[in-house]
N, C-alpha and C positions, 0 to 999 in steps of 0.2 A: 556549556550547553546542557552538560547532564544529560547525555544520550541515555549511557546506558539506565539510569534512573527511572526516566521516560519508557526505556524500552520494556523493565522491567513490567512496570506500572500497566503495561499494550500487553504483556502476557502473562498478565494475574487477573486480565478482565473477564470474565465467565461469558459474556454476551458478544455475537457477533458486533452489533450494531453500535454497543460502548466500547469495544475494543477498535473500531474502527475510526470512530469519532477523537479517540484517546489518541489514537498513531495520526491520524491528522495536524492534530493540535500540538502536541510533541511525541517525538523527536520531530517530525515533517516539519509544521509550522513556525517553530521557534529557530532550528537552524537556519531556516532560511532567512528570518526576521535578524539573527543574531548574525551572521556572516552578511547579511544586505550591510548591517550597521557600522563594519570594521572600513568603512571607505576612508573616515577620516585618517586611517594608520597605511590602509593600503589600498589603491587606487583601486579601480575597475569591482572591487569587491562587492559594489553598490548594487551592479546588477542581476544580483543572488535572492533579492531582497522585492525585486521587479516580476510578477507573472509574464508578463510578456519577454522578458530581457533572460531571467534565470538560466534557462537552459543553455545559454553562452556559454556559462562559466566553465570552467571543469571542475571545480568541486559541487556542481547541480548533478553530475553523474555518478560520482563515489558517493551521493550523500542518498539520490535513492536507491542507486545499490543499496545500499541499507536499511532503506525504508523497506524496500520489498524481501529483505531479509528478515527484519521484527515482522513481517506480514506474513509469510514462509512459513516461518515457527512460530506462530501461533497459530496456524492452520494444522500444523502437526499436531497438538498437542489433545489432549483426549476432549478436549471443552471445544474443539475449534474444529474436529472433522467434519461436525455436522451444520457448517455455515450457512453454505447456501441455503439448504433445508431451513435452518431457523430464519434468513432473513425473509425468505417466502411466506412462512407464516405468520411475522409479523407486518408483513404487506397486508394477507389476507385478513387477519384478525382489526384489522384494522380500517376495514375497507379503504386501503389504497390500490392501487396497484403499483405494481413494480416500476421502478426507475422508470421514466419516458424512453421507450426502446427498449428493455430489458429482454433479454440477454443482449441484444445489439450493442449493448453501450449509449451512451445518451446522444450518441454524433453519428448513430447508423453501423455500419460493419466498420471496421478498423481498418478501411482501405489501405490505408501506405503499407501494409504488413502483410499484404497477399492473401494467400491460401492456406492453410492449416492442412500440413500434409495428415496430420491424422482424420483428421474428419473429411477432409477435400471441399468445405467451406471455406470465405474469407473470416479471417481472428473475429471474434467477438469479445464482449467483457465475460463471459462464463467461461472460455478456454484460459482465464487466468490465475483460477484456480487449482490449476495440475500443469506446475511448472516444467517438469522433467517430458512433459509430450509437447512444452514449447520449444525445446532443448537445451534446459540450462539446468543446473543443479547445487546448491551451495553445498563449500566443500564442509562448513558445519553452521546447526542451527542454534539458536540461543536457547539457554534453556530455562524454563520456569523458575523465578525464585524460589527457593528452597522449600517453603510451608506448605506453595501449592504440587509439587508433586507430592 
């Protein structure tokens, strides 16, 4: 799979928008393509590989554990604090506007997830940029390949 490869490659990307596009497509996209494909050795594997089915499996939950971890750190990282701000201005500079719903997220508030004790909102997509006031925290983050620190 060459995760870490992949993950690398998601925290050498200087730009919000290519970094994100990057973690999409691998690690995201590829493990899931690569682990849908093992059905021929091991049953049930197939539906890793299915949008609608993925979430079944259990390795769909260690695997974005992960993803939201290459996502973590590179929010850390001095290129990445300033995301949200940069994807803003590349809305505006653009004249688009932001995601349909933005900050909502593209499906409204994030009903099944309640209230956001910090704010006393229901979740949105911008409360998922500051993990530790969602209450979770990795116990470490990846770090940059070498050049770029």
């Amino acid at each position: 799979f060459r995760v870490k490869n992949s993950a690398d490659k998601v925290l050498s990307t200087l730009q919000h928008r290519k970094a994100a596009l990057r973690l999409d497509q691998a690690p995201h996209g590829s493990v899931h393509v690569a682990v849908g494909q093992i059905q021929n050795g091991v049953p049930g594997t197939e539906i890793m590989g299915s949008v609608p089915t993925a979430g079944f499996h259990p390795a769909f939950w260690f695997h974005h554990c992960n993803v939201d971890r290459v996502f973590e750190s590179w929010l850390a990282t001095s290129w990445g604090k300033g995301s949200v701000d940069e994807m803003r201005q590349f809305q505006e500079e653009h004249g688009k506007e932001t995601g349909r719903g933005f900050p909502d997220g593209n499906w409204g508030r994030y009903d099944p997830f309640g209230v956001n004790p910090k704010t006393g909102a229901q979740y949105h997509a911008a409360d998922c940029f500051d993990t530790p006031a969602l209450g979770y925290t990795y116990e470490k983050l990846m770090e940059p390949p070498k050049q770029f620190m």
